[in-house]
N, C-alpha and C positions, 0 to 999 in steps of 0.2 A: 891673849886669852885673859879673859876676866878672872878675878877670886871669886868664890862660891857660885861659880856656873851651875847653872841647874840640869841636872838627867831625869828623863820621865823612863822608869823601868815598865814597858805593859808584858805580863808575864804574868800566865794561871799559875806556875810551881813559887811556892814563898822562898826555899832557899838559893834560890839563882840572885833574888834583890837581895838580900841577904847579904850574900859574897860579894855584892856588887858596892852595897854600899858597906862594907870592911873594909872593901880597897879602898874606896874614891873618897870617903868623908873622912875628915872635915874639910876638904879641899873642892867638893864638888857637895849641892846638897840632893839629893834622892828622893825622887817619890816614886809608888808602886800601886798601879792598879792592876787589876786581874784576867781586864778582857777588853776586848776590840773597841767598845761601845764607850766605856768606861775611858779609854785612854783620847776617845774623841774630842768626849766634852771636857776633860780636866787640859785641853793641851791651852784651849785659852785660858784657863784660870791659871796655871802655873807659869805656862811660856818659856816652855822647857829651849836649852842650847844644843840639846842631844838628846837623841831617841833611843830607848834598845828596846828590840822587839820580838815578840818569840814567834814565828809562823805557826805554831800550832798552839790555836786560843777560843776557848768557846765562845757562842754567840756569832764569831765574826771569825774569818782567818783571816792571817794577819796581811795575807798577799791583799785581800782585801780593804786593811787597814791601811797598810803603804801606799796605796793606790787615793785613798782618800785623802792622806798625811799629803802628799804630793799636789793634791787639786788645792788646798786649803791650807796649807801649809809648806810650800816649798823650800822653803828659808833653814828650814829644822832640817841639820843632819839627821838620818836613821839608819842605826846598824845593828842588820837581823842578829839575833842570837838564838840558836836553834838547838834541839838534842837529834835532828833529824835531818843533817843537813845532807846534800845531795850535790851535785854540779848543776841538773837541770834545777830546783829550786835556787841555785847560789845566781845562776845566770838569769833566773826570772827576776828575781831581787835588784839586783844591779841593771837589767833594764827600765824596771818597778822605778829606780831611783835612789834607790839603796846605795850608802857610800858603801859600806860595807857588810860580811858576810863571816861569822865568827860562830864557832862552833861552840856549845854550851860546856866542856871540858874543854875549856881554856887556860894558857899559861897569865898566871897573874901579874906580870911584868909586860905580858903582851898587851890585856885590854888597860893598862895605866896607860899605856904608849899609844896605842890605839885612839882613847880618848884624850889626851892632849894634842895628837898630831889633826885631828877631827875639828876640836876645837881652834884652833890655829888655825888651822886652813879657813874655815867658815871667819875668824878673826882677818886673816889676810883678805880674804873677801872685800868684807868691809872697809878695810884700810884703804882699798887699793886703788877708788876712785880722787882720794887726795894724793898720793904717792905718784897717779901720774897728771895732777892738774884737772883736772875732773871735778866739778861742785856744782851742787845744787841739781835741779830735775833733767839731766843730760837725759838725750837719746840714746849716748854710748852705754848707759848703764844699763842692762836687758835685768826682766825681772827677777832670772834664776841668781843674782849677783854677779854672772861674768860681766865684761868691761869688751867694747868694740873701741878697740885703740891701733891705729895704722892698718882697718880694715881685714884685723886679726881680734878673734876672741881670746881672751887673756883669763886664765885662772892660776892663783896662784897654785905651784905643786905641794903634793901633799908630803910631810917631812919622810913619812912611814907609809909603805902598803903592802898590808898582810895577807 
């Protein structure tokens, strides 16, 4: 994992980014837009390494947005952050694509842990076409980042799952 990884917070309530960038800066840098549309267009200009995302956002819902985050941006973890959360929402999400699914009254030791173990893993990702001999434009690389190595997909595991 990088220093100063970037988070794209999209999220209508201000004090959610707020808490969010208390915990994580100066170790992570933070930006914050406010709705669906808005978090579209900023995600090339910033090129965020982590998403949080709140399913309920105007203009656009965010099932919405993860859906598009995913056609166009596969590569970016995103992990819903919700005040609404549900099991059938939590399971749409993690079909959606969603690594994960984190309720907006969270423990603040949890989402630190959450987003290194997130980042990590996406870093492990990366790594892991040199770790097993792997370079340059292989076949075994598929484009979600898994790795086809002995006819098995390979990802690394995630350190934490909440």
């Amino acid at each position: 994992m990088s220093n100063n990884a970037t988070i794209l917070v999209i999220d209508d309530e201000l004090e959610v980014p707020k808490i969010l960038a208390h915990l994580l800066e100066p170790e992570f840098s933070i930006y914050r837009v406010g709705t669906g549309p808005e978090g579209l267009k900023i995600v090339s200009v910033v090129a965020p390494n982590l998403i949080f995302l709140d399913l309920n956002l105007p203009q656009m819902s965010g099932t919405s947005v993860l859906k598009r985050l995913r056609e166009e941006h596969e590569e970016i973890p995103v992990i819903i952050l919700t005040t609404y959360g549900g099991i059938h929402s939590a399971v749409q999400a993690i079909k959606l694509g969603a690594v994960d699914y984190l309720e907006k009254l969270f423990d603040n030791q949890k989402i630190k842990q959450v987003v290194r173990a997130v980042l990590k893993r996406k870093q492990d990702v990366h790594d892991l076409p040199n770790l097993l001999g792997i370079v340059g434009e292989s076949s075994q690389i598929k484009p979600d980042g898994s790795i086809l190595y002995n006819n098995k997909v390979c990802l690394p595991p995630l350190d934490v799952w909440v």
